[in-house]
VOKE-13644 format. One record per residue (C-alpha): z, y, x; residue in one letter; residue number from 1. Coordinates in steps of 0.5 Angstrom, whole numbers, padded with zeros to 4 digits. Layout:
BEGIN
REC, up, north, east, code, pos
REC, Z, Y, X, A, NUM
...
***
This chain:
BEGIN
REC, up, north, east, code, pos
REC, -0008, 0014, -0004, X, 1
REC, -0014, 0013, 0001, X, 2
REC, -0010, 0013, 0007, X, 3
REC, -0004, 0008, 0006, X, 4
REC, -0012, 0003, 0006, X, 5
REC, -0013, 0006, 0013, X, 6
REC, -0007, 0005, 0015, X, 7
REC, -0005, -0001, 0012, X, 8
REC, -0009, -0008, 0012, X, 9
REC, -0004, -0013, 0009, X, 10
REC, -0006, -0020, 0010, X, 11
REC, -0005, -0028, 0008, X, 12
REC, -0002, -0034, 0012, X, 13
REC, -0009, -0036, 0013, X, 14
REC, -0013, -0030, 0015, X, 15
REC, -0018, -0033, 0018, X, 16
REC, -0020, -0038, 0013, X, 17
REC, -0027, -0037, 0009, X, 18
REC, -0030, -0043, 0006, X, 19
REC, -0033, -0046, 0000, X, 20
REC, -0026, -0046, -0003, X, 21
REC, -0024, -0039, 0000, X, 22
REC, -0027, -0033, 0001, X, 23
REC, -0025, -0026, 0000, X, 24
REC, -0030, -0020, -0003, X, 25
REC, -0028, -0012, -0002, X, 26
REC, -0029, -0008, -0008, X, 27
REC, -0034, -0001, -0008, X, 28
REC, -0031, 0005, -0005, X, 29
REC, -0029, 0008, -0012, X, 30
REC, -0023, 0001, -0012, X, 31
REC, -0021, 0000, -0005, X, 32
REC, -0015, 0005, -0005, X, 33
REC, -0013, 0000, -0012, X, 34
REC, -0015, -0007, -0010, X, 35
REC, -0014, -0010, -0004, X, 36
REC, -0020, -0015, -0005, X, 37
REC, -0023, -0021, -0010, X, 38
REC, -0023, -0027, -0008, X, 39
REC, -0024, -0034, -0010, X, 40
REC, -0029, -0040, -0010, X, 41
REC, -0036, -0038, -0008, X, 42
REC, -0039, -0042, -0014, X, 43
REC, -0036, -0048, -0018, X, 44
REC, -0033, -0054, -0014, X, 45
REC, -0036, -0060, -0016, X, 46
REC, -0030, -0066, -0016, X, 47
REC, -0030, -0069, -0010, X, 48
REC, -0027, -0076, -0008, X, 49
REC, -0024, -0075, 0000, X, 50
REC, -0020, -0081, 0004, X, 51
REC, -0017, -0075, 0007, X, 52
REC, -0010, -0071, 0004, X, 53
REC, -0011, -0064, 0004, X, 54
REC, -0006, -0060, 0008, X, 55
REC, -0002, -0056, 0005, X, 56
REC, -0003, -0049, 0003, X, 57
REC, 0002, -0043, 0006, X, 58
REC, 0003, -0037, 0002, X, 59
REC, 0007, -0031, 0005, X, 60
REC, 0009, -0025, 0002, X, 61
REC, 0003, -0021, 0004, X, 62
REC, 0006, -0015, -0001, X, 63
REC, 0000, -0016, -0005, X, 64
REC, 0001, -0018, -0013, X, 65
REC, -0005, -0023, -0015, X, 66
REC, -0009, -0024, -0022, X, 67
REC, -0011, -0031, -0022, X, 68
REC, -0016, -0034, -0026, X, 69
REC, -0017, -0042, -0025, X, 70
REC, -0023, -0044, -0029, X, 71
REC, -0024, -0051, -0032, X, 72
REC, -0032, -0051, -0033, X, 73
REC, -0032, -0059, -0035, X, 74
REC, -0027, -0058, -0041, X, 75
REC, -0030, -0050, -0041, X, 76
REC, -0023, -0047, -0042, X, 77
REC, -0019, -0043, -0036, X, 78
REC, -0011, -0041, -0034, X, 79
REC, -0010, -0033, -0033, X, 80
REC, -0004, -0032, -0027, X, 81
REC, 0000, -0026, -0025, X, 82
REC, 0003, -0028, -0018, X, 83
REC, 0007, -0022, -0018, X, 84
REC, 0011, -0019, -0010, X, 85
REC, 0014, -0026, -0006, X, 86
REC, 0020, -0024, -0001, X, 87
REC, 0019, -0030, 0002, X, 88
REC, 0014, -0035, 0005, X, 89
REC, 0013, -0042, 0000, X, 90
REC, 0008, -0048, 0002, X, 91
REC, 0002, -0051, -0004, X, 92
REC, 0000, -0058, -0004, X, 93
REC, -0007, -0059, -0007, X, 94
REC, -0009, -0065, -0012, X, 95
REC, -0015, -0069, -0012, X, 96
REC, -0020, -0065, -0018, X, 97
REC, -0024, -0070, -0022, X, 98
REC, -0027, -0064, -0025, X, 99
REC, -0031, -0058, -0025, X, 100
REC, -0027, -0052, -0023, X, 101
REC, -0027, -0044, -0020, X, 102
REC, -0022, -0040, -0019, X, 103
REC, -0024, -0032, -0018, X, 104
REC, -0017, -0028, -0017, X, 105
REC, -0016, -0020, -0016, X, 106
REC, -0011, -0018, -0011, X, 107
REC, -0008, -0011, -0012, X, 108
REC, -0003, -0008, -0007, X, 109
REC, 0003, -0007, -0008, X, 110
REC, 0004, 0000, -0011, X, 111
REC, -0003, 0000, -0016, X, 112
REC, -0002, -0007, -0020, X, 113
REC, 0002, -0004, -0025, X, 114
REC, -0003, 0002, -0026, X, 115
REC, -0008, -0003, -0030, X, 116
REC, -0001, -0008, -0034, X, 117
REC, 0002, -0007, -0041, X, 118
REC, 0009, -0007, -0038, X, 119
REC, 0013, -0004, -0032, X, 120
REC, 0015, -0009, -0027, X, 121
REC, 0023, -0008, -0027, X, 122
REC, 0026, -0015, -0025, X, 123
REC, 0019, -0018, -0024, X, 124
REC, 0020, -0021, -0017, X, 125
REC, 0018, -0028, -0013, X, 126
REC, 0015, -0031, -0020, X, 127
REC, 0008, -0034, -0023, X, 128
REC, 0007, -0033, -0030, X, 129
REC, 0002, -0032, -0035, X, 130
REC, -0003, -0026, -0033, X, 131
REC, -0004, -0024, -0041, X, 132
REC, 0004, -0022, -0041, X, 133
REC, 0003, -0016, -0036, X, 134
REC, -0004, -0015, -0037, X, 135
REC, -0006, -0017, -0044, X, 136
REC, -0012, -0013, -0045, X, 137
REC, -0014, -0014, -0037, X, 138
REC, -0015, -0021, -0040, X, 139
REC, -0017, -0021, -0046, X, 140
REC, -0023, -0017, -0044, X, 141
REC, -0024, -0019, -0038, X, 142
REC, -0023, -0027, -0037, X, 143
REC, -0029, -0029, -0043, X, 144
REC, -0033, -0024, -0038, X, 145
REC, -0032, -0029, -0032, X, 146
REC, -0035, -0036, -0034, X, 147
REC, -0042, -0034, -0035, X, 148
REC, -0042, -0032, -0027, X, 149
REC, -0042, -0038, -0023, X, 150
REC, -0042, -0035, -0017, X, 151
REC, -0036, -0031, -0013, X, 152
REC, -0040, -0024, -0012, X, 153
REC, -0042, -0024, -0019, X, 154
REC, -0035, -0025, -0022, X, 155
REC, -0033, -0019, -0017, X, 156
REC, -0039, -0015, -0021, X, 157
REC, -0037, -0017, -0027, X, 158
REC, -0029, -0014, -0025, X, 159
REC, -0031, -0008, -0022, X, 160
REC, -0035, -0006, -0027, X, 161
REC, -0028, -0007, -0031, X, 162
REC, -0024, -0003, -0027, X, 163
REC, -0029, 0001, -0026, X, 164
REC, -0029, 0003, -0034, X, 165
REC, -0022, 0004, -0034, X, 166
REC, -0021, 0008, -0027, X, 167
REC, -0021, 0015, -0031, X, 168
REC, -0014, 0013, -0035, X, 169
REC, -0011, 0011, -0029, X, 170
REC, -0005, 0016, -0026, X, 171
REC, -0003, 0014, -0020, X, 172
REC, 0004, 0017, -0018, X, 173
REC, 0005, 0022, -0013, X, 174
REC, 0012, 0021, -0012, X, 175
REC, 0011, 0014, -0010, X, 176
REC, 0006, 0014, -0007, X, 177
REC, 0009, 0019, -0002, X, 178
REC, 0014, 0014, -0001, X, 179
REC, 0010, 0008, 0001, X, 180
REC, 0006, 0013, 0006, X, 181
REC, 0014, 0014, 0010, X, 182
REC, 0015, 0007, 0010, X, 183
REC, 0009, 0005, 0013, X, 184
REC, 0008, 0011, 0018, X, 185
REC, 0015, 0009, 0019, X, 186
REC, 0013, 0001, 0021, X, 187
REC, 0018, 0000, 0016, X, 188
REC, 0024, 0002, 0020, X, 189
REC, 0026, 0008, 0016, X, 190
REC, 0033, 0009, 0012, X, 191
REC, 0034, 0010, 0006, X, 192
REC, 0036, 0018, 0007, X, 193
REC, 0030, 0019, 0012, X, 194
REC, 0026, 0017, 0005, X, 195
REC, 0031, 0021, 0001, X, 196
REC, 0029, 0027, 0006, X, 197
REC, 0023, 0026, 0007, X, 198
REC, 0020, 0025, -0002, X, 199
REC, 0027, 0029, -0004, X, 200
REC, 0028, 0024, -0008, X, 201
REC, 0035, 0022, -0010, X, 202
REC, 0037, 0015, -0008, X, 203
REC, 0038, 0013, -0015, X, 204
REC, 0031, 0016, -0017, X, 205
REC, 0028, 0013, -0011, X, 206
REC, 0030, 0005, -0013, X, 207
REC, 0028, 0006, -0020, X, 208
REC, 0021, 0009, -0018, X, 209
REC, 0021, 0002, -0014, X, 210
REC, 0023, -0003, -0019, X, 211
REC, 0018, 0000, -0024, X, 212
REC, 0013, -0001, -0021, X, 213
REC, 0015, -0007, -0016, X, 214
REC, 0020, -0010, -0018, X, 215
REC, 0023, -0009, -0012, X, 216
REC, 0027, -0004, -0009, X, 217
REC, 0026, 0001, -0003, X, 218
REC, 0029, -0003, 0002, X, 219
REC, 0026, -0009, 0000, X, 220
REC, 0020, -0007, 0001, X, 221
REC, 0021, -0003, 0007, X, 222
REC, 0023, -0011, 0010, X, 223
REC, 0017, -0014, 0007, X, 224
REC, 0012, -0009, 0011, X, 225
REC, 0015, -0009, 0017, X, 226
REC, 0015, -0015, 0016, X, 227
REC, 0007, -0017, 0014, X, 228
REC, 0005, -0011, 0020, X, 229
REC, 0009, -0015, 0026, X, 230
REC, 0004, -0021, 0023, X, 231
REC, -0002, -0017, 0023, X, 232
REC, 0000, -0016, 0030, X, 233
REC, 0002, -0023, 0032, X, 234
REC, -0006, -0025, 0028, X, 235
REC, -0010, -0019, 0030, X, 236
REC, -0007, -0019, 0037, X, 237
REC, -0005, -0025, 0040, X, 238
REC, -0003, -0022, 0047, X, 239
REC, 0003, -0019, 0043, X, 240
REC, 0009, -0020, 0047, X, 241
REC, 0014, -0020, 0044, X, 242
REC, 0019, -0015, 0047, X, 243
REC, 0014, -0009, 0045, X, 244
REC, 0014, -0012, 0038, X, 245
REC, 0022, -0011, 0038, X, 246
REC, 0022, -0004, 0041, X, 247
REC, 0015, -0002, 0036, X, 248
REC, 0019, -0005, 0030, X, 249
REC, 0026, -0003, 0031, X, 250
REC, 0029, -0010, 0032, X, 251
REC, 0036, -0011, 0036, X, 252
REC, 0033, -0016, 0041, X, 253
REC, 0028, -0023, 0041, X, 254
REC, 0033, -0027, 0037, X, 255
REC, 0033, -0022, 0031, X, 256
REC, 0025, -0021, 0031, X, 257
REC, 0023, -0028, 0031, X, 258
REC, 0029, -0030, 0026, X, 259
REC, 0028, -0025, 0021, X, 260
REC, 0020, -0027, 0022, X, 261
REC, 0022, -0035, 0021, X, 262
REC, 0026, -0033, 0015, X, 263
REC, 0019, -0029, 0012, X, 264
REC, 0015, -0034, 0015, X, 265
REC, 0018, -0041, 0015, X, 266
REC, 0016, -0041, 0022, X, 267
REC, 0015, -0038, 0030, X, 268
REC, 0010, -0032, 0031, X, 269
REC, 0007, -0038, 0035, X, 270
REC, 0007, -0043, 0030, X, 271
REC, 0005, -0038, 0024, X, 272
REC, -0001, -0036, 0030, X, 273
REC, -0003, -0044, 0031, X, 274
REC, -0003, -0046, 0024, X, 275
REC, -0008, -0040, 0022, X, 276
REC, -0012, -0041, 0027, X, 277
REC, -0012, -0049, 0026, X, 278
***
């Protein structure tokens, strides 16, 4: 599992933001092959009254699966979400808070978010639903936990001290895992039958595989990581041309890069660069 994380460093639609609102945490070595990073608020945010609207949030598929714990410290209660993968990019607005809240979420790379849930993923795509149906003894034990934490390092603390106790039961599996490993050594250009070949795996076993634990079949999610790694491309390197990104990533020509991106992304490389660097 150690070498799909070095090889493999999915990101948001806003992967260089880092404020009071925001912020990202990586877990101790012994879950960085599990969980792609913790995140959230730094500490409780006080309601704050502004003549300026809020800009809207972006939220691409980032083939990560997300555990949200949104925490009204005001009416001392909170919300547990389970984001599970998305196949396309969805725009967020923020309303104005009158009261204090908090939100911590745990972000799981696509093949490990079922290791820790009650249930498989099958039909579980591009969808928000309560945290406690996928993961009911990961919230129950987990979210009490978080409000005597107001800081963002401490409520990670208190998760990997979680995951941490329950690592010695977890199974990941093999035949998976080598799967994922082909698709992203293969920029996500490879075939179904190079994947066959490569997992000796049949077609059939290899989409069940996939649905149990994405929710997505095996050349869907080899779209969504081609995909996120042209995007971390376009991020990390902004002196990408373009047409060494069409032959990198197996594309017809530019038109089909830049539409099969804005289908993904609801914009250009240049405009989705613009927008994270704004």
């Amino acid at each position: 599992m150690r070498s799909l994380i070095n090889r493999y460093h999915p990101i948001t639609g806003d992967p260089f933001l880092r404020d009071d609102s925001y912020w990202e945490l990586m877990p101790c070595e012994a879950l960085k092959p599990y969980i792609r990073c913790f995140w959230g608020t730094l500490r409780p945010l006080e309601p704050k009254v502004s003549d300026k609207p809020s800009l809207p949030g972006l939220v691409i598929p980032d083939t990560c699966m997300d555990i949200i714990f949104d925490i009204n410290y005001s009416k001392n209660n909170y919300a547990a979400t389970f984001c599970t993968l998305d196949e396309h990019s969805y725009r967020t607005g923020c309303q104005p808070c009158t009261e204090t809240t908090g939100t911590f979420g745990i972000r799981f790379y696509a093949w490990t978010a079922s290791l820790f849930a009650d249930l498989d993923f099958r039909g579980l795509k591009n969808q928000a639903m309560p945290a406690d149906v996928p993961f009911k003894q990961l919230t129950a034990q987990l979210a009490p936990l978080l409000f005597d934490e107001p800081s963002l390092a401490g409520k990670a603390a208190v998760a990997e001290a979680y995951f941490l106790s329950v690592l010695e039961g977890i199974h990941p599996d093999h035949n998976l895992l080598n799967a994922v490993h082909y698709l992203l050594q293969t920029d996500g250009r490879a075939r179904i039958s190079g994947l066959c070949d490569y997992t000796t795996l049949s077609p059939r076993t290899l989409e069940r595989l996939f649905q149990r634990h994405m929710g997505i079949s095996p050349k869907s999610f080899a779209s969504l990581a081609r995909y996120q790694l042209l995007w971390q491309d376009v991020a990390v390197h902004a002196t990408l041309h373009l047409l060494d990104a069409v032959e990198k990533y197996g594309y017809t020509d530019q038109a089909h890069l830049l539409n099969d991106f804005k289908r993904r992304h609801l914009m250009t490389p240049a405009e989705a660069l613009h927008y994270a660097r704004r």
